[in-house]
C-alpha positions in Angstrom: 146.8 64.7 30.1 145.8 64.4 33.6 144.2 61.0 34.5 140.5 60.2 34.8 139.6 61.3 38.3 138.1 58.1 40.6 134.8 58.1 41.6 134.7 59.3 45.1 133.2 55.5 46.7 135.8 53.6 44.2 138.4 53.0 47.5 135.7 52.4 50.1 133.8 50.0 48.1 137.4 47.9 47.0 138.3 48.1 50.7 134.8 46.3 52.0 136.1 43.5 50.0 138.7 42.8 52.7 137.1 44.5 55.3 137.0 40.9 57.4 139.6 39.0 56.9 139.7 35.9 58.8 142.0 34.9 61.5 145.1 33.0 61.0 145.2 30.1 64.1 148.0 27.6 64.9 147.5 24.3 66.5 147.0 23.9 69.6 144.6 27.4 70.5 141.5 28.7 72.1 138.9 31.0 71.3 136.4 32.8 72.9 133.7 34.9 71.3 130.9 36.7 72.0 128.1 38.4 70.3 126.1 41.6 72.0 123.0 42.7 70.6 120.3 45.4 71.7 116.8 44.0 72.8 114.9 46.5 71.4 115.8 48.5 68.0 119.4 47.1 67.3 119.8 48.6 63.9 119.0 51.8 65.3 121.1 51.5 68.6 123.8 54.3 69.5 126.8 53.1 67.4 128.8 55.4 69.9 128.0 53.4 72.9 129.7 50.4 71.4 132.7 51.9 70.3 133.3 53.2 73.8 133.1 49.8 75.3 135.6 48.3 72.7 138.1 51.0 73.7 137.1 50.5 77.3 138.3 46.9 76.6 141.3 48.1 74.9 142.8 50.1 77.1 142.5 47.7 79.7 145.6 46.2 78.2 147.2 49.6 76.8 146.2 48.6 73.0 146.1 51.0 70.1 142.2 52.4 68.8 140.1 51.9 65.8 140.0 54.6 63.2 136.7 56.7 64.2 134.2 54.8 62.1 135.8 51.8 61.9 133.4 49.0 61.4 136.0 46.4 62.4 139.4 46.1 64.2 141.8 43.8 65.1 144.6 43.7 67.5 146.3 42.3 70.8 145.1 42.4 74.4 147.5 40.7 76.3 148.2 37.2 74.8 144.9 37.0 72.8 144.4 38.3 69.7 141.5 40.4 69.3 139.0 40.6 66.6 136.0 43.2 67.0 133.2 43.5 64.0 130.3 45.6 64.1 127.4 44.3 62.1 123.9 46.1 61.4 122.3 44.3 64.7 125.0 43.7 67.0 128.6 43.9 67.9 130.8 40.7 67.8 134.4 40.3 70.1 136.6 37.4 69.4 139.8 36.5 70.8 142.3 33.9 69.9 144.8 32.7 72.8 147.6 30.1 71.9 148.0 26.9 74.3 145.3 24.9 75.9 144.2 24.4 79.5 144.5 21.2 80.7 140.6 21.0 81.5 138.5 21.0 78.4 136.5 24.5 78.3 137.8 25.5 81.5 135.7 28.9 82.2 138.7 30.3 82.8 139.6 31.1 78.8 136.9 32.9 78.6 137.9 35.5 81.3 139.7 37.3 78.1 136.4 39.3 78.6 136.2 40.3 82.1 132.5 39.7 83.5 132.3 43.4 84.9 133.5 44.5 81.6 131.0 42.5 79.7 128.2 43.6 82.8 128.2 47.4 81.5 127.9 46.5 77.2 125.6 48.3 75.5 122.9 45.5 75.0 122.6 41.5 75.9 124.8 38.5 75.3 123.2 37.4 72.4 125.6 34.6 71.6 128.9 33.1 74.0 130.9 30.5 72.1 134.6 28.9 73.6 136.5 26.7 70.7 138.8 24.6 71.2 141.4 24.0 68.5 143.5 21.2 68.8 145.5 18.0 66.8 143.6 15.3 65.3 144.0 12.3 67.3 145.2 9.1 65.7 141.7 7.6 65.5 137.9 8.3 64.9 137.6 6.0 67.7 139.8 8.2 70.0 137.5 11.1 68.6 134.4 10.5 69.4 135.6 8.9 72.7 136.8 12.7 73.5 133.4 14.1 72.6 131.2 11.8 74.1 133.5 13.1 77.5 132.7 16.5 76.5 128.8 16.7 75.0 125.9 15.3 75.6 125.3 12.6 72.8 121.7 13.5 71.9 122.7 16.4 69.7 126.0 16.1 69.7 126.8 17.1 65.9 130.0 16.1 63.9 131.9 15.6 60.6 135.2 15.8 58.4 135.5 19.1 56.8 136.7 21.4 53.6 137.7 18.0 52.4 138.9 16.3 55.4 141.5 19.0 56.4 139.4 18.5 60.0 136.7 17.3 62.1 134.3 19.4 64.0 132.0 18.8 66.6 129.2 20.5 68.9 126.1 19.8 70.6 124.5 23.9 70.4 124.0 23.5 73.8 124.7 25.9 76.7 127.4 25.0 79.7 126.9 25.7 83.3 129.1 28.7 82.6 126.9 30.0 80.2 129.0 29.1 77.2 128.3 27.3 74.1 131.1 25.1 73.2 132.6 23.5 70.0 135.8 21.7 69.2 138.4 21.4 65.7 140.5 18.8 65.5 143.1 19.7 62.7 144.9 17.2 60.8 148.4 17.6 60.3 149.9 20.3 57.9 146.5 22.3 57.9 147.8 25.9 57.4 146.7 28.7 59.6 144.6 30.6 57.5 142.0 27.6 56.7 142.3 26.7 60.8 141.1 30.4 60.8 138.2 29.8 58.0 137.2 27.1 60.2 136.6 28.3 63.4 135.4 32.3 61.7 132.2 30.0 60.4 131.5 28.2 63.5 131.2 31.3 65.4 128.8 32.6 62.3 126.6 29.6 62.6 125.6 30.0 66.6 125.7 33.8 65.8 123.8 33.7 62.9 121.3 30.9 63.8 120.6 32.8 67.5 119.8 36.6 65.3 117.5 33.8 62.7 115.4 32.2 65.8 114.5 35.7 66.8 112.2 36.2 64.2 110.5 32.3 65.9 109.6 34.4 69.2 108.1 37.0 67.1 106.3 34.5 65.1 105.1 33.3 68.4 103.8 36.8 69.3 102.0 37.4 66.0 100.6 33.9 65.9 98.9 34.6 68.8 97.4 37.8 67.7 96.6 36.5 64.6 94.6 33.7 66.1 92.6 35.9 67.5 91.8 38.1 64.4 91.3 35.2 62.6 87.8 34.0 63.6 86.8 37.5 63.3 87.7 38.4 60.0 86.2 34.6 59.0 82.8 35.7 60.3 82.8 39.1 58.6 83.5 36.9 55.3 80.9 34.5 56.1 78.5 37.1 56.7 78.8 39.4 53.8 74.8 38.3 52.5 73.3 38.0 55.6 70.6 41.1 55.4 70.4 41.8 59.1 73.8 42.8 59.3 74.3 46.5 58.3 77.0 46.5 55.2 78.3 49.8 56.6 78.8 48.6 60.0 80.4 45.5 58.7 82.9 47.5 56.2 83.7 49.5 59.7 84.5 45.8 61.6 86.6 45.3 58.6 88.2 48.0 57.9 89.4 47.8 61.5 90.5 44.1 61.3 92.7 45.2 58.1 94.1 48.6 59.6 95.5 45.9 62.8 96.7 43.6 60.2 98.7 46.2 58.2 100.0 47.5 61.9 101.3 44.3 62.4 102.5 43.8 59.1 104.8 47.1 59.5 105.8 46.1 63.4 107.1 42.5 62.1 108.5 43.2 58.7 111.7 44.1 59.1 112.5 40.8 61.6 110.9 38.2 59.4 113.5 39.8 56.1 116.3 39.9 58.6 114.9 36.1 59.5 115.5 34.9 55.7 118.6 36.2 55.4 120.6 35.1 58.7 119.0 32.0 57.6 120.7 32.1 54.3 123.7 32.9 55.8 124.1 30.2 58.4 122.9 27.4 55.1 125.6 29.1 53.0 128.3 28.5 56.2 127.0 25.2 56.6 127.7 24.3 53.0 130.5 25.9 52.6 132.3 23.8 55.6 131.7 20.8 53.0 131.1 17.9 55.4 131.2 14.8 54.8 130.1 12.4 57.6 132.1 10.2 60.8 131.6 6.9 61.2 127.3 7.6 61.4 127.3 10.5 63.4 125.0 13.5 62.3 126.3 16.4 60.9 126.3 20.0 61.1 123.5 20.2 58.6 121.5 17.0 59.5 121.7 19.0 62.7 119.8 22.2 61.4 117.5 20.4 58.9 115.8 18.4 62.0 115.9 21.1 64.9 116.7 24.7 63.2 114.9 24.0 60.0 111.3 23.3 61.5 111.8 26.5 63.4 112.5 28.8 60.3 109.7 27.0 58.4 107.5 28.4 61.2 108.4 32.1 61.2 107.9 31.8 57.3 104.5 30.0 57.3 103.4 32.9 59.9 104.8 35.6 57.6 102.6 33.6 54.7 99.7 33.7 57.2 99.8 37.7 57.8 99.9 38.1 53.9 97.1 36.2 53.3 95.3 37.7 56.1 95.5 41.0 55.3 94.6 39.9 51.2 91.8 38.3 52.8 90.2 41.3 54.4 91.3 43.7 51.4 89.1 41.5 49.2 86.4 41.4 51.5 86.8 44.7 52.1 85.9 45.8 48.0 83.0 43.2 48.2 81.6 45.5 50.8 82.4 48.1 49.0 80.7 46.8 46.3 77.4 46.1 48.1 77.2 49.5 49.6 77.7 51.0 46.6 74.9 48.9 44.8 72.8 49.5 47.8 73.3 53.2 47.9 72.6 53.5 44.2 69.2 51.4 44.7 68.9 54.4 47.3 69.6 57.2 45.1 67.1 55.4 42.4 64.4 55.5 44.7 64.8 58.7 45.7 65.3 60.1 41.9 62.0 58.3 41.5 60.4 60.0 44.2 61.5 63.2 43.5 60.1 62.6 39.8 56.9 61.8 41.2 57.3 64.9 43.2 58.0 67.1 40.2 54.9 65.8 37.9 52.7 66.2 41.0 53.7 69.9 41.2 53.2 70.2 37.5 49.7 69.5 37.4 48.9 71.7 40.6 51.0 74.3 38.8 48.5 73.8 35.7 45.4 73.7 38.0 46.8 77.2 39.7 47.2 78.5 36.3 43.6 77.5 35.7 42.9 79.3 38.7 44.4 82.2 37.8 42.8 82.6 34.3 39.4 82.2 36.1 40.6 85.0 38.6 42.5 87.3 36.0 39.6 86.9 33.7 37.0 87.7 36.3 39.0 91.0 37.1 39.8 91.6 33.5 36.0 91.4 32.6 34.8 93.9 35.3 37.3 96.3 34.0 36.8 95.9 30.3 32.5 96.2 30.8 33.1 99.5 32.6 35.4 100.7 30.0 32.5 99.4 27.3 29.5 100.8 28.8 29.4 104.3 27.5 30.0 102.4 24.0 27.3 99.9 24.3 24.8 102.5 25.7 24.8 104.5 22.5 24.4 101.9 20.3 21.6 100.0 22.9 23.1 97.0 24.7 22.4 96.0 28.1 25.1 96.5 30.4 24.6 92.4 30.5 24.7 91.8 27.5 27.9 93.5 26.9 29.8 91.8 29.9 28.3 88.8 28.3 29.9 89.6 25.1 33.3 90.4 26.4 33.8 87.2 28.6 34.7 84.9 26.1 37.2 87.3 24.3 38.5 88.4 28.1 39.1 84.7 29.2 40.8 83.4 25.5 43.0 86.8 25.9 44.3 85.8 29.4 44.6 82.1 28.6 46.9 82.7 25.4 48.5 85.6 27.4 49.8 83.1 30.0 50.7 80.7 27.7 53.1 82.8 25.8 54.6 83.7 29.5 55.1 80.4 30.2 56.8 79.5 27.1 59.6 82.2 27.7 60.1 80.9 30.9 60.3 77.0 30.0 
């Protein structure tokens, strides 16, 4: 029997599993990486444009291509290895070059990406990061004397980690050269692969931490913007039982304060979600580097719970502030709502009142006209019936007055109980 045929995706979704592998390093190296983002509608952004640059890149140095939807690649250009990922906001290059330069982040190493290559990317240096990888030193005190030589103390950041295989170290702060820098120092017999692990993470951190603090600039924008919807909305709320203030015109103020808040609501969505999740991310790198700390020294997550965490606390009570907002107004909307409602039915009571009063005045004109016409009809009626009578009464000796007198009663009580059966089929 033939076998069972695969799902179509089985392959695909097997072969995202170990879509990024990381890097295998030996000691002593250098890497440089950088992250390129577009200002304006990343996840959108013309997918072709960047593959173009990559092979731009890789041609330089006469280097095979990417499959045609590759989402990743890896290969050599020149002496580097080279490690391109594209992700759902941006494009990431890394390249790992063996040896070390006898100045410590000499700009130099990170010439593996030429500056008039990197001028024409499609998008903005979003993150620039030079590692250097090199043996531990015999001492902690030979360690941090190093890194007090190479960062500025204030926030310089460092620990043992994945169980004291190294130490790491950083300040997140930007060189003259425009680079931000970070060091490994691998003890002896680390293999290549965890090297690798090591420094894949640190560039995920400062990439991952720069795409999070986006969402703070935004929060910045919509605080703003909310601040000034915000007394507004308060004194529509506060104002609901005033009675000099039209309810209709005040459900229009409203309505207009919600429809900006649900604008806003759709322009910063997506960032704020994007937010939370790079900020999951770079936690889940940070813990997942298991530090434990040197001799004092702050770590990597002391680091982010004083100066990155404040920041993400931010964009998240702002996103907290919008919701409430915009529930705010939707409940003051329906109490308008409400009031107009009651208001127009008070309306509509008075005006089923009048028109009742209305209706019983016309009934009693319409009974005084039909008065009127018995009287008229009658009067008519009579003349006619005492000129039809006369011969009659003549022969057997009534007055012609007398007669009319005689048939006005019997005239009128015909016409009355003639118009009353009339208006009894019609009713």
């Amino acid at each position: 029997m033939p076998p069972i045929p695969d799902h179509p995706l089985r392959y695909s979704l097997v072969n995202e599993l170990h879509a990024r592998p990381f890097p295998a390093l030996h000691v002593p190296c250098m890497a440089a990486y950088v992250a390129i983002k577009e200002p304006d509608d990343a996840a959108n952004r013309d997918r072709a444009a960047d593959r173009a640059h990559l092979l731009a890149l890789l041609d330089r140095h006469g280097s095979g291509h990417p499959q045609p939807d590759a989402t990743h690649f890896s290969g050599s250009i020149g002496r580097a290895e080279l490690k391109w990922e594209s992700h759902t906001e941006f494009v990431t290059y890394s390249a790992f070059t063996p040896g070390l330069s006898d100045r410590p982040f000499d700009p130099m190493e990170a010439k593996v990406f030429p500056a008039e290559w990197l001028a024409v990317a499609p998008g903005k240096r979003l993150a620039s990061v030079l590692i250097r990888v090199e043996r531990l030193p015999d001492s902690e005190e030979e360690v941090l004397a190093r890194l007090e030589e190479w960062f500025v103390a204030e926030s310089l950041a460092v620990s043992w980690v994945v169980d004291g295989a190294a130490v790491i170290a950083g300040d997140f702060r930007i060189d003259a050269a425009g680079h931000m820098r970070f060091v490994v120092f691998v003890r002896e017999g680390v293999g290549a692969r965890r090297i690798g692990r090591i420094v894949q993470r640190l560039c995920e951190i400062e990439t991952y931490r720069a795409m999070s603090m986006l969402g703070l600039m935004r929060s910045r924008e919509l605080s703003a913007r909310l601040n000034a919807l915000d007394p507004k909305l308060s004194a529509l709320v506060s104002g609901l039982d005033a009675s000099n203030h039209s309810p209709e015109d005040a459900l229009n103020e409203l309505l207009s304060i919600s429809a900006e808040l649900e604008s806003l609501a759709v322009r910063f969505s997506f960032r704020f979600g994007a937010t939370g999740a790079y900020e999951a991310i770079v936690n889940q790198r940070i813990e997942v580097l298991r530090e434990t700390r040197l001799q004092g020294r702050q770590t990597f997550g002391e680091f982010m719970m004083r100066r990155y965490d404040p920041a993400m606390r931010t964009v998240k009570s702002t996103e907290n502030r919008l919701a409430a907002m915009a529930e705010r107004a939707q409940r003051a909307a329906e109490l308008l709502r409400t009031r107009v409602d009651v208001e127009r039915s008070a309306q509509n009571q008075k005006l089923l009142e009048s028109m009742d009063r209305r209706a019983d005045l016309a009934l009693r004109l319409q009974h005084t006209v039909e008065g009127l016409s018995v009287v008229a009809i009658s009067y008519y009626a009579v003349s006619l019936a005492a000129y039809a009578a006369y011969p009659l009464t003549e022969a057997v000796g009534l007055s012609k007055g007398m007669a009319t007198a005689i048939l006005t009663p019997l005239v009128i009580g015909a016409v009355w109980l003639g118009l009353r059966r009339i208006r009894k089929k019609i009713y």
